[in-house]
N, C-alpha and C positions, 0 to 999 in steps of 0.2 A: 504493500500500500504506500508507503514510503518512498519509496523509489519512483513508482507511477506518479504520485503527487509530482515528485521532485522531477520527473521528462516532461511530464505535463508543462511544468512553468518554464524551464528552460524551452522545450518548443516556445512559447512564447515571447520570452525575451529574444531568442534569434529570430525571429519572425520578425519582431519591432525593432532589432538590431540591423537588418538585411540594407534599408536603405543607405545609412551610414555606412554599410562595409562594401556596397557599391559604390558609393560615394568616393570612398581609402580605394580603393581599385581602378578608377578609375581616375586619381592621380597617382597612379604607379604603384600603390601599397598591394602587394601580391595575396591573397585569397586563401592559397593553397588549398580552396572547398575539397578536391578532389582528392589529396591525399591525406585531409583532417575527415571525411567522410569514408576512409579505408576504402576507397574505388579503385585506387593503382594498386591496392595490394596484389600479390600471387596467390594463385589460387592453391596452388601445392605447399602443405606444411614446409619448414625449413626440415634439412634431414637430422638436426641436431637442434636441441631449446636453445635460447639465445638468452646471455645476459642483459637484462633491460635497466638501462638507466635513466630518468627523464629529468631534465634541467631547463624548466620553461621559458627563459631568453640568455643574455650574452653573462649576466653576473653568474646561475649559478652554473650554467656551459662552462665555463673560468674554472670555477669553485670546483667541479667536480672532476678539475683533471688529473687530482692524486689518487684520486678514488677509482678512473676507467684505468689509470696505468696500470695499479695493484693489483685490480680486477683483472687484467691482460696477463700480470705476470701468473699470477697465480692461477687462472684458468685459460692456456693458450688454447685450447682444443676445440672453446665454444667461440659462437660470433657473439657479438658484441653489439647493442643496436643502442645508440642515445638519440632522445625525443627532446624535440622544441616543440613551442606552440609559436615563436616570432620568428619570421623571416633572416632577422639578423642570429638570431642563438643558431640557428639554423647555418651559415655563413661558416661560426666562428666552428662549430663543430668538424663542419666539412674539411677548413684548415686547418685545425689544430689536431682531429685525430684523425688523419686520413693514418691510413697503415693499422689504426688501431681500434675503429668504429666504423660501423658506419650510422648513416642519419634515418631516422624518418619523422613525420610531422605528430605530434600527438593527438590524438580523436578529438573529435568533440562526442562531450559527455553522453552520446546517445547508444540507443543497445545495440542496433545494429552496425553503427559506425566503429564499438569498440571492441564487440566481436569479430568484426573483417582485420581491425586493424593484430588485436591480439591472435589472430591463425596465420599472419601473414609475420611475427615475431617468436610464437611460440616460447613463450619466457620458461628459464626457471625460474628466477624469482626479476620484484622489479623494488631498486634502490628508486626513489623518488625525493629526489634534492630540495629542501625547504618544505614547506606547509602544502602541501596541493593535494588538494583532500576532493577525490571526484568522485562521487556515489557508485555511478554507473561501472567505472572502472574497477572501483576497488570491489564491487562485488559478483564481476564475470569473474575477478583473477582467484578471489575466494568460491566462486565454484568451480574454478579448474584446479582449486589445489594450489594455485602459486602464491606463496606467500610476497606481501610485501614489507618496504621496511619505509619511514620516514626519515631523514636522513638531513641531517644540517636543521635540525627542523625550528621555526621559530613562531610568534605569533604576536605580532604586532599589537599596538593597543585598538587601533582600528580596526583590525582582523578580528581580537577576540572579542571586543561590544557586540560586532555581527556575529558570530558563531554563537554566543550565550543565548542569541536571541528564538535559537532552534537546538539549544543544547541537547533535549530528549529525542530527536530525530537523530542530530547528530552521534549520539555516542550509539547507535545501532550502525551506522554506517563507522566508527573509529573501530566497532569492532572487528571489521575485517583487516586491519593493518596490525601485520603479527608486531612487528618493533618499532618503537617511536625514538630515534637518536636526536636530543632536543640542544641546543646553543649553549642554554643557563639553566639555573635552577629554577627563574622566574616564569621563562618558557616552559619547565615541565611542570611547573605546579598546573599550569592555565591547562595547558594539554590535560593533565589529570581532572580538573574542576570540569572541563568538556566533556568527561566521562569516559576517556582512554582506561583502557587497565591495566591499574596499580604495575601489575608486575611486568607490564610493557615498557614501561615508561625511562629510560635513562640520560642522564647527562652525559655527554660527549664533545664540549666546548664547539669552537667554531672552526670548519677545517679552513677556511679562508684565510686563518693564520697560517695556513700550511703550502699557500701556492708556489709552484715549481719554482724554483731561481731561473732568471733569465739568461739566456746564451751567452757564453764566452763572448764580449765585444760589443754587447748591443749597445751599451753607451756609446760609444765612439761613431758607432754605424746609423745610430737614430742622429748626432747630430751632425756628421754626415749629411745626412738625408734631408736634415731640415736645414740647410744650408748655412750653419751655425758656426764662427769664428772661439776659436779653442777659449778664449780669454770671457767672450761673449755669457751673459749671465738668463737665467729662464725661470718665469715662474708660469703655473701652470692653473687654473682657474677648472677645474674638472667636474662633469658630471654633472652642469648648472639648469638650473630652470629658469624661466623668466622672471625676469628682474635683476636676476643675479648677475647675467653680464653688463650691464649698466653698475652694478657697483666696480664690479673686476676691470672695468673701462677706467670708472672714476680713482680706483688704487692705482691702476699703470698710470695714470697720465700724472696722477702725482708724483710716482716714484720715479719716472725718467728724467726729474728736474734734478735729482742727482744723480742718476744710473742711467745715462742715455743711450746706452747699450743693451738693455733692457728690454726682454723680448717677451711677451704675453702670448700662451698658447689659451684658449677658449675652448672648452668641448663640451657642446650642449648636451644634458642627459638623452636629449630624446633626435636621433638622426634628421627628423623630418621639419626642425625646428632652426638647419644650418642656413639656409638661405635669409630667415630673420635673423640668424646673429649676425650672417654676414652685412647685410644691410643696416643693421644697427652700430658697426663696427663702422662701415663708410660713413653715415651719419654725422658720426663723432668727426670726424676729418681726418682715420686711420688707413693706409693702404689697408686689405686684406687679401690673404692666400690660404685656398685651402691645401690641408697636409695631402688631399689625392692629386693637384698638380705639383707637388714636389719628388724630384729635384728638380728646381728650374733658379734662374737668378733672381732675387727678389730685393725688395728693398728693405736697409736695415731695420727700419721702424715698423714694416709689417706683423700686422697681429694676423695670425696661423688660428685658423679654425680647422678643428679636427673633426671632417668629414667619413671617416672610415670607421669600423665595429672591430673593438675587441684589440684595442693598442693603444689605451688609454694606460693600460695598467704599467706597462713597458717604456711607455712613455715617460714616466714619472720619473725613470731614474736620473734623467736628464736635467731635473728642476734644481735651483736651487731651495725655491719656494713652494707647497702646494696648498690649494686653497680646493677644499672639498666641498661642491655643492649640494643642492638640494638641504639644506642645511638655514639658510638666512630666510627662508620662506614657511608661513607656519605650516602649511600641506604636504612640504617635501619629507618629512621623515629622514633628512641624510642619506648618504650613500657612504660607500665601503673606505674609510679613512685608513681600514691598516694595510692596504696595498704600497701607497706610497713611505706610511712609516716601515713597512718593510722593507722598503728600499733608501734606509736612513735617510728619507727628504723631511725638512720640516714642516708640519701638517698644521693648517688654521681649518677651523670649520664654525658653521655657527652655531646658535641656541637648540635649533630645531632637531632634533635625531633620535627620535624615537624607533625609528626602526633598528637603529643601531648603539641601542643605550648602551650596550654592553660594552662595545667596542671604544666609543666615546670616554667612556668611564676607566675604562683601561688606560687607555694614553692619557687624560688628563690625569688620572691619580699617578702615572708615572714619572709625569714632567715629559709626554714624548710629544704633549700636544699645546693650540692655544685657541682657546673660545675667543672669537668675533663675534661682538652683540649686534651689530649692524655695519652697513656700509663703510660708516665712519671709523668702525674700530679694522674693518677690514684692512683700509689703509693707514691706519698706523700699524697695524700688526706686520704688515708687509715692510713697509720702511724699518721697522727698527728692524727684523730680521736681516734684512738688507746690509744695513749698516753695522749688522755686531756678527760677523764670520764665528764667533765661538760660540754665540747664544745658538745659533743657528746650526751649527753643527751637535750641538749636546743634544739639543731637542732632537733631531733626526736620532741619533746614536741610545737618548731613553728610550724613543716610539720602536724603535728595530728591538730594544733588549723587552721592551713590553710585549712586544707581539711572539717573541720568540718563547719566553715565562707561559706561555698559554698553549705553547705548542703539544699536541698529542692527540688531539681528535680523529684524524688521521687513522688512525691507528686503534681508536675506541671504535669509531665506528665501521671498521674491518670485519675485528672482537666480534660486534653485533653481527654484523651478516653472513658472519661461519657460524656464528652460535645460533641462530634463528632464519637466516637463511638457505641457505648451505646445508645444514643440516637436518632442513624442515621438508627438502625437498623430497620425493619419489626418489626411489634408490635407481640410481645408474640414470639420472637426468645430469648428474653432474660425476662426473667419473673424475 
């Protein structure tokens, strides 16, 4: 009954959603109806189950590339299949593990959509990156026997206001999800109060402290790339929403009255939103270039907007400064600040981060970090950095020693999926 209710309204909501997604379609935002409706699938089972991993855009695609490597080394014999639901997660998968995945699009939550899609992957079990809790899904895979796991899992305060509001529906559908691996202990209580059980439920930190180190060289080769003089200095404005590059405009034009060499990288959170930074960047009376026409010859003062998916995080090693958005606006909830202190850059962000209290709290109880209460503390944050090379390198060298003090999740949530996965399977589905 539950379930029908819940196809019930989702028909719905996609019904009333169709004009809008014709709408994204028809300025170039791709659909993929056909392979989120399991139509491309094959009709012939795969000859062996496949490990399913699904990472719904380009953060937790990132996130979970210690978790598909482990998975590789440890099971070479099966395929490998990770799921997006966005076109770009979709991108960075195809790059990032070609040789060691491959891709398909994730259903939408309907029965026969996740039936085609699930005979055309034949799981043994499916690791599901973050909170992504889909009825439909999670209870084809609970009648075929495939256990699943949650994994990185967290729950926003936004997320959970909604989920409490269907709590008793909900914990009938959490019962199909054999292991919950949650971020914090705050995140597992919420899971548990949703009605998880008890003995599902574990902390396993955040594996995003644990992303691969970047290739021999890449510093030299990204500024290379960005056309950047060795002496030459970078700060890095990442992941921002509107509004926020009008401050990151308003800090650069201050600090190049003493850092005239001073280069501003911009990278809007959302791809479809470049052509208005770029605009907004001309406005100001800044040259602009985006990073997909580099290398080419440019002018020094040009502000670089980051036009491409999934090289923001690589990017960062390059900054002297980095300012993390989504952060200065009350809606944004932050984004992923320990990328860059992993890469001992020094990290500003602002009030707003609730999605990432955790992480926030980390670096700043560390000294790895520095809250900006608005635009205005933006650009003083930046200038003093600027002007004091030690303050600025301590701060980066706390944020790397803080992210590193957290490190092991990795590795707990392994633990979990041979203890409950792996183990939960049909015998000789995973030889």
């Amino acid at each position: 009954m539950i379930h029908a209710l819940y196809t019930t309204a989702l028909l719905g909501l996609l019904a009333g959603y169709a004009p809008v997604a014709l709408a994204r379609a028809a300025r170039g935002r791709p659909l993929n109806l056909r392979a989120r409706l399991g139509l491309d699938a094959a009709s012939v089972r795969p000859a062996r189950p496949s490990i399913w991993v699904h990472a719904v855009s380009v953060g937790e695609a990132i996130a979970a590339a210690p978790i598909v490597q482990a998975l590789r080394q440890r099971y070479p014999e099966l395929p490998l299949v990770v799921t997006t639901v966005t076109d770009t997660g979709a991108r960075v998968v195809r790059e990032r593990y070609a040789g060691l995945a491959t891709h398909r699009f994730f259903p939408l939550d309907l029965p026969g959509a996740v039936r085609r899609v699930a005979d055309a992957i034949d799981p043994a079990f499916l690791v599901c990156m973050e909170t992504e809790i889909w009825p439909n899904v999670l209870r084809e895979l609970a009648r075929r026997g495939v256990p699943v796991m949650i994994a990185n899992g967290r729950l926003s305060d936004r997320s959970y206001r909604r989920y409490r509001l269907v709590r008793r529906p909900l914990a009938r559908v959490l019962a199909d999800v054999r292991v919950f691996g949650m971020r914090s202990e705050e995140d597992a209580r919420r899971m548990l109060r949703l009605g998880a059980p008890a003995g599902r439920v574990f902390v396993t930190g955040n594996v995003k402290n644990e992303a691969p180190a970047d290739a021999a060289g890449a510093l030299e080769l990204w500024r290379r790339l960005l056309g950047l003089t060795p002496a030459q200095r970078v700060w890095i404005a990442g992941s921002t929403h509107r509004g926020e590059e009008a401050a990151a405009l308003d800090a650069h034009a201050a600090a190049r009255r003493t850092c005239e060499d001073l280069v501003l990288v911009l990278a809007p959170r959302h791809p479809e939103r470049v052509p208005e930074v770029c605009a907004l960047v001309k406005a100001r009376g800044w040259p602009v270039v985006r990073r997909s026409a580099l290398p080419r010859d440019r002018t020094r003062e040009a502000v670089i907007v980051l036009d491409t998916v999934g090289e923001l995080a690589q990017l960062y090693s390059i900054a002297d400064v980095v300012f993390v958005g989504g952060s200065l606006i009350p809606t944004g909830g932050g984004h992923n600040m320990l990328e860059p202190a992993a890469r001992r850059r020094a990290v500003l962000f602002g009030p707003f981060t609730s999605n990432f209290r955790e992480s926030a709290a980390l670096l700043l109880d560390g000294g790895g970090a520095m809250l900006v209460r608005d635009g205005a503390g933006l650009t003083a944050a930046l200038q003093r950095l600027l002007d004091d090379p030690a303050l600025r390198d301590g701060l980066g060298e706390a944020g790397h020693e803080a992210v590193v003090s957290r490190q092991g999740a990795v590795r707990e949530t392994l633990e979990l999926i041979d203890r409950f996965l792996v183990k939960g399977v049909s015998k000789g589905s995973i030889a």
